[in-house]
N, C-alpha and C positions, 0 to 999 in steps of 0.2 A: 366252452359253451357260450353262445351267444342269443340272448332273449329279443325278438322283435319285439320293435316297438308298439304298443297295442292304446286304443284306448281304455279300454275294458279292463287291463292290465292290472292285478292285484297282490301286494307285497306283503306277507306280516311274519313280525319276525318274534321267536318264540323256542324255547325247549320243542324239539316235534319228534313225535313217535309213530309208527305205523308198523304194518306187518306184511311180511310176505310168507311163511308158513308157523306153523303150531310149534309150540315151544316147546311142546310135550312130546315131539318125534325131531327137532331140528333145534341145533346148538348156533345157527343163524339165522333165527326167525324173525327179527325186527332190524328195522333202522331206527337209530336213535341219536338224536343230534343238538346234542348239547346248547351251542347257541346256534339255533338252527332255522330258516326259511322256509316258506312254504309260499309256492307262487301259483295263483288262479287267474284264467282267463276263460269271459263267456259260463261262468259256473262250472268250466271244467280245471283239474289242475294239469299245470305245468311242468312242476319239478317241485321237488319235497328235498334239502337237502341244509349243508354247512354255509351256516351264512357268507364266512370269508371265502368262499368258493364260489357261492352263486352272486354276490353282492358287486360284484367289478363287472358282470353281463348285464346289469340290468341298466335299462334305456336311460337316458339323464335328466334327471328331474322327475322320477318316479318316485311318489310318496310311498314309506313302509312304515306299516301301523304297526308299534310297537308292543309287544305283552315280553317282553322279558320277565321272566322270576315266573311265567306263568310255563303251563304244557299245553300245546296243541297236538288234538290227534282225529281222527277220524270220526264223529256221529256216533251213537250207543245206536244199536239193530236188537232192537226185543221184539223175537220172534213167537212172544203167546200171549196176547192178554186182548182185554174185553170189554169194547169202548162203554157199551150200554150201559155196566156196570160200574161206572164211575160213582154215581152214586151211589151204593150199595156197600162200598169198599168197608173194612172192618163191622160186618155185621156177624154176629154170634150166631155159632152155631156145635152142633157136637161133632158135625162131621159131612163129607160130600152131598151126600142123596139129600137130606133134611135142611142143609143149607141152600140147594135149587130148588126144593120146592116153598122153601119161608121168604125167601128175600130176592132170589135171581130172577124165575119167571115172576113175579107178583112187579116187579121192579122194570124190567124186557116188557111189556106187556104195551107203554107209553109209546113207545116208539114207532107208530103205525103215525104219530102224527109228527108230520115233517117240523113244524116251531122247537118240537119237543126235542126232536133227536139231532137239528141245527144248533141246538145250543149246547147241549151234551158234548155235541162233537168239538164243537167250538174250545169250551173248556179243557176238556181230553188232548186235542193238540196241542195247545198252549202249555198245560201241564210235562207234557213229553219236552216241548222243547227249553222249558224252562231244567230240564232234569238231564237236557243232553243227548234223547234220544229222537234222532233223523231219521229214522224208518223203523215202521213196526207192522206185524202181520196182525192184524185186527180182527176179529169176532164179530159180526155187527147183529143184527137180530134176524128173526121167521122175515121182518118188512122190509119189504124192499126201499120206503122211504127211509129206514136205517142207510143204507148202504146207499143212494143218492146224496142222504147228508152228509153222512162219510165223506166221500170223495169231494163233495163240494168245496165243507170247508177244508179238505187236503189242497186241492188246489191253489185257493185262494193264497195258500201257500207256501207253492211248489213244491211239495212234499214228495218224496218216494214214498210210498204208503202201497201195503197190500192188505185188500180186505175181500169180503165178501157176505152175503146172505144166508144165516145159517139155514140148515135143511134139518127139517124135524117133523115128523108125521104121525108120532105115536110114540107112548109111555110121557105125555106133558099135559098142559092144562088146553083144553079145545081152544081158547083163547091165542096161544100161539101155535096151534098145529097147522102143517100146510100139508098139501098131498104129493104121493111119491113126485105125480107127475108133471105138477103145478109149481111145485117145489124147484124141480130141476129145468123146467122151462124160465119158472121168472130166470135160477141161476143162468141159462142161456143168454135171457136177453139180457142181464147185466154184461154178462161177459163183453156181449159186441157194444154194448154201450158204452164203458169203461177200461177194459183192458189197453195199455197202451195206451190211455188218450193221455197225453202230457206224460205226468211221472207216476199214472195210476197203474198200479198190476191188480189183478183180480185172483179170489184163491177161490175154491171149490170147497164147500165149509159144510161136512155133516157134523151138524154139535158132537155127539157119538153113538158109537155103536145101539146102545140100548134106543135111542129116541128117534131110529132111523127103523122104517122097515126094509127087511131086506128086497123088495121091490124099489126101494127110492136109494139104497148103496147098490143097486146092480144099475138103477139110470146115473147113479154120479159116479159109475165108472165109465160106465159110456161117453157122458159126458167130458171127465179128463183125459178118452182117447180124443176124442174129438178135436181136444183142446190142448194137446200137449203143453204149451209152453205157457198154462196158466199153473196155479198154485191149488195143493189142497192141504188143509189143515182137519186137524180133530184132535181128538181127547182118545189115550191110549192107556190102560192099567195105570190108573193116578190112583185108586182105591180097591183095599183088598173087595170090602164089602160090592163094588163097582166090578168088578170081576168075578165075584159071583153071579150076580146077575145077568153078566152077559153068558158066561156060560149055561146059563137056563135059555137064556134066549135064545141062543145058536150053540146048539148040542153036537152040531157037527163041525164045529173048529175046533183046531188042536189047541187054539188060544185066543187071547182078545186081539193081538194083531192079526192074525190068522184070519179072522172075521175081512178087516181088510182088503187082505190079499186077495182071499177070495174075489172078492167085488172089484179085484183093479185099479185097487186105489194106494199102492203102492208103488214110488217111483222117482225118480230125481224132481225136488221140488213140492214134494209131499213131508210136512213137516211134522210130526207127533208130539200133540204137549205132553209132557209128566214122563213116561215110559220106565216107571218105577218099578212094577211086578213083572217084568220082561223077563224071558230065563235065556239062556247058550242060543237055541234053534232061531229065537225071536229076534235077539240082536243079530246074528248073524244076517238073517233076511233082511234085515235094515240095510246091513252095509252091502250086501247084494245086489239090494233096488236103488240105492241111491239116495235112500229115504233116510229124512234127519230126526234129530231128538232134539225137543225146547225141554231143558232144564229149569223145573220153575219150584226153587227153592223155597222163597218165602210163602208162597201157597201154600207148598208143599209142609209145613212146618204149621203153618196158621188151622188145615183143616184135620192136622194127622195123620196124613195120606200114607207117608213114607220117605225114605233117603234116596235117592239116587243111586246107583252103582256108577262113578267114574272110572275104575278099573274094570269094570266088567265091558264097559260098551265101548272103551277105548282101546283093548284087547280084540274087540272084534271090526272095528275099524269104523263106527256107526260115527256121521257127522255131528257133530255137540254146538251147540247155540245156550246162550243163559238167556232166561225171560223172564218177566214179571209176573205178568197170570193176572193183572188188576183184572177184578175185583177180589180172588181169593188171596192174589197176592196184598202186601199192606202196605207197598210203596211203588210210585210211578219210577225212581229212581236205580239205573242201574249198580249203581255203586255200591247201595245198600243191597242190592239182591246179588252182586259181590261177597258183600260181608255173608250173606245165608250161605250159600253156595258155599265159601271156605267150609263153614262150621259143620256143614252138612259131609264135604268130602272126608274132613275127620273121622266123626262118625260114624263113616264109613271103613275108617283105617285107610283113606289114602290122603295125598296133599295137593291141595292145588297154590302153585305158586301166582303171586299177584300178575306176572306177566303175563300168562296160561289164563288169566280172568279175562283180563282188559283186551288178549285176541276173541275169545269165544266172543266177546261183545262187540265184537267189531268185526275182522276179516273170518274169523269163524263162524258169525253169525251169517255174510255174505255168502259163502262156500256152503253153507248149510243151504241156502236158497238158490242157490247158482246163480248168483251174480254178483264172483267176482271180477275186478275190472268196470262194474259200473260203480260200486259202494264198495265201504268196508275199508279200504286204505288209499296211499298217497300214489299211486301206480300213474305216472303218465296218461290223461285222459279220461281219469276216472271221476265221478259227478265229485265236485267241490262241497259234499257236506261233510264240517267238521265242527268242534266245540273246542274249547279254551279253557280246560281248568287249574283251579286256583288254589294253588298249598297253602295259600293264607286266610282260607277262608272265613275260619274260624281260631278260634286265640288257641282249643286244642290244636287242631290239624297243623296249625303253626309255627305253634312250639316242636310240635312231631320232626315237621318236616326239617326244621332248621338242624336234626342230627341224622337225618339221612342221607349217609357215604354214599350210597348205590343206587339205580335207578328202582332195581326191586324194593326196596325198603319206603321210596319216595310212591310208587303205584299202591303197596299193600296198604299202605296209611292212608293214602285215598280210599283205594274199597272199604276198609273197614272204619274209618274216621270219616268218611265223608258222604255226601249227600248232596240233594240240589244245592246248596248254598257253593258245593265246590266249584257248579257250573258257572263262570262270570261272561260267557258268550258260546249260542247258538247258531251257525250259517248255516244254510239250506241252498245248496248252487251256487257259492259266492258270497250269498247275501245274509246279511245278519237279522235274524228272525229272532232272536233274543238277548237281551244286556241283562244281567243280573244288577238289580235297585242298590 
C-alpha cells in the first residue's frame, strides 16, 4: 500500500478498534490492532490498520501524534436524549407522567427565546463531546428557535447532529402546544432549511403518541413520505402506566406501536426510544420496517419504567442503539450507560458482552440510522470522527486495566469503571474538539 502525499495528511498511532458487524451474530466483528494507525485526510479516513504495515507508506516527514497505552475508536452515537433538558437532569420524581408535568414542560417552556436555548445548546455539545459522543439524535422543543439553536451551535462545530422540533398539540400545557397543522409546517420548513446543510440531518420528532393528535401523526406521516431520507424519532411503551393511556387514546390499535404504524411513521430511519412493553407482533414489525430501538438504560432505571428484553428483540432481528435519554437519563456519558445497560440485560437473564456494548455505541448505533459508511467505524472514507480513550484515567480503572489479558476484559472495565474522565481526546472530521484538562 502506498499513502499519497497530502497536506492535510493525518497520523495517530494508538490501540484502534472498530467494527464491521455485531458481535452478537458474527465471530469477526471487529478489527483490533494492538499497536495500531489510524490515518485521516480532509476529515475523512484513510486506512485504520497495524502500525508496522502501514508505517513504511507513509510520505517522509509525516508527523504521527502519538497516544500509545491509549485506545482509539470511533465517536459514541447516542441515539435518544433531550437537549432542552439539560438542566433538569436528576430531578425527582415517582415516575414518567408526573415527572413531564413537574420539571420537563415548566423547564421546555424557556426556549422560545433564542439567548436562552444558544447557550443550552452550547453547554450540551460541549458536555457530549467532553464524554465522547460525535453524533446524537436530539429532542429539541414545540420552538422552532430550539432547533435553529441546535444546529447553530452544531455547526459551529462541524457536528453530525440529528435533531428536530418536537410536534405536540394536545394532552400538555397551552404554553407549549402547537397545531396539527402549524406543527408539521414549521417541521417542513426546518427540514428545507437544515437537512443536509453541512453535517446537519433533520428527524421528524412527535414527542409521543399521547400528546399528538391523531390529525398532527397522520400529517407527520405524510410528512416522512414526502421526506424519505429524513429521520423520525418518538417515545414508544417506556411506561406501563404510558401505555395505558394510549390505549384509552387510540382504542383501535392493537398496541402503542401500532398507533405508529398506522400513521406511517414506521420505517428505515425511524428510531423508537425505550421499547420496553413491546410483545412478539410489535418486535417483529420493527425488524420488518427497518425501524430501530434506542435502549435507554439509565432513564430506564432512574424513572422505573422497566428492563429491556435484549433477547426478545434480538431474536426478532429489530436494530439495537444504546442511548442516554438525558434528562431522565443521569449521565451525558456513554460508558456509564454501558455500565446500566450490562446490569439491566442481567436482569433480564441475558449478557451482554463488553464488545457487544462498545458496537451498539458505535457501528450499531450507525446501522440503526442508516448511515453506515458515513459514521460508526474506520471503513475507508468514512467521516473522521473518533475519541482516544484512556485506561489510566483514574488510579481505579488503572490499576484494573494493568491485569487485563484480553481486549474484552480491557473494554468491560471501561464501560463499568469508566466515565468522562476516560475520554482524554474528542475529533470531529479530523479535528480535535476536545483535550481532557
Amino acid at each position: 500500500m502506498s499513502i499519497a502525499p497530502s497536506p492535510t495528511l493525518q497520523a495517530y498511532r494508538a490501540s484502534v478498534l472498530h467494527f464491521h458487524a455485531d458481535p452478537a451474530f458474527s465471530d469477526q466483528a471487529f478489527d483490533w490492532f494492538e499497536d495500531g494507525l489510524l490515518l485521516v485526510d480532509g476529515g475523512k479516513v484513510v486506512a485504520a490498520g497495524d502500525f508496522a504495515k502501514l508505517a513504511p507508506a507513509l510520505p517522509g516527514g509525516l508527523a504521527v501524534l502519538d497516544y500509545r497505552g491509549k485506545l482509539i475508536m470511533p465517536g459514541f452515537i447516542d441515539t435518544h436524549l433531550h437537549f432542552p433538558q439539560t438542566d433538569m437532569i436528576a430531578s425527582p420524581a415517582p415516575g414518567l407522567l408526573p415527572w413531564l408535568e413537574t420539571y420537563t414542560f415548566p423547564t421546555e417552556r424557556r426556549f422560545g427565546d433564542p439567548a436562552h436555548a444558544r447557550g443550552v445548546a452550547e453547554f450540551f455539545l460541549d458536555e457530549l463531546l467532553r464524554c465522547g459522543t460525535t453524533t446524537a439524535m436530539v429532542y429539541c422543543t414545540v420552538h422552532r428557535e430550539s432547533v435553529d439553536a441546535f444546529f447553530e451551535a452544531s455547526a459551529a462545530r462541524n457536528l453530525r447532529m440529528v435533531a428536530g422540533k418536537v410536534l405536540m398539540d394536545r394532552n400538555c400545557p397551552g404554553f407549549l402546544r402547537d397545531t396539527a397543522e402549524g406543527g408539521v409546517r414549521d417541521s417542513e420548513e426546518l427540514i428545507n432549511k437544515w437537512h443536509k446543510r453541512g453535517r446537519a440531518l433533520y428527524a421528524i420528532t412527535p414527542r409521543f403518541a399521547p400528546t399528538s393528535s391523531p390529525a398532527q401523526l397522520q400529517l407527520a406521516g405524510e410528512l416522512a413520505r414526502a421526506h424519505p431520507d429524513t429521520f423520525i424519532q418518538t417515545h414508544v411503551s417506556e411506561s406501563d402506566a404510558e401505555c395505558a393511556w394510549v390505549k384509552d387514546l387510540f382504542p383501535g390499535a392493537r398496541s402503542y406501536l401500532d398507533v405508529y404504524d398506522g400513521f406511517g411513521l414506521m420505517r428505515p430511519r425511524a428510531v423508537f426510544g425505550h421499547c420496553i412493553w413491546l410483545d412478539g407482533p410489535d418486535f417483529a414489525r420493527m425488524a420488518e420496517t427497518g425501524s430501530a430501538a434506542a435502549v435507554c438504560p439509565t432513564s430506564n432505571l432512574f424513572l422505573g419504567s422497566g428492563l429491556f428484553d435484549f433477547d426478545r428483540a434480538d431474536a426478532a432481528g429489530v436494530p439495537l442503539s444504546l442511548a442516554t435519554d438525558v434528562g431522565a437519563g443521569t449521565s451525558f456519558s456513554m460508558l456509564q450507560t454501558m455500565n446500566e445497560a450490562y446490569k439491566v440485560a442481567r436482569l433480564k437473564g441475558s449478557y451482554l458482552p463488553a464488545v457487544r456494548m462498545f458496537y451498539l455505541a458505535t457501528l450499531g448505533a450507525a446501522r440503526s440510522m442508516q448511515l453506515e459508511g458515513t459514521i460508526g467505524n474506520f471503513a475507508p472514507g468514512a467521516e473522521a470522527d473518533f475519541i482516544v480513550l484512556d485506561p489510566q484515567a483514574t488510579p481505579l480503572l488503572a490499576r484494573r486495566a494493568q491485569r487485563c489479558a484480553k481486549l474484552e476484559e480491557l473494554l468491560f472495565a471501561l464501560a463499568l469503571l469508566g466515565d468522562d474522565r476516560a475520554v482524554l481526546a474528542t475529533y470531529s472530521a479530523g479535528v480535535k474538539v476536545h483535550q481532557r484538562r
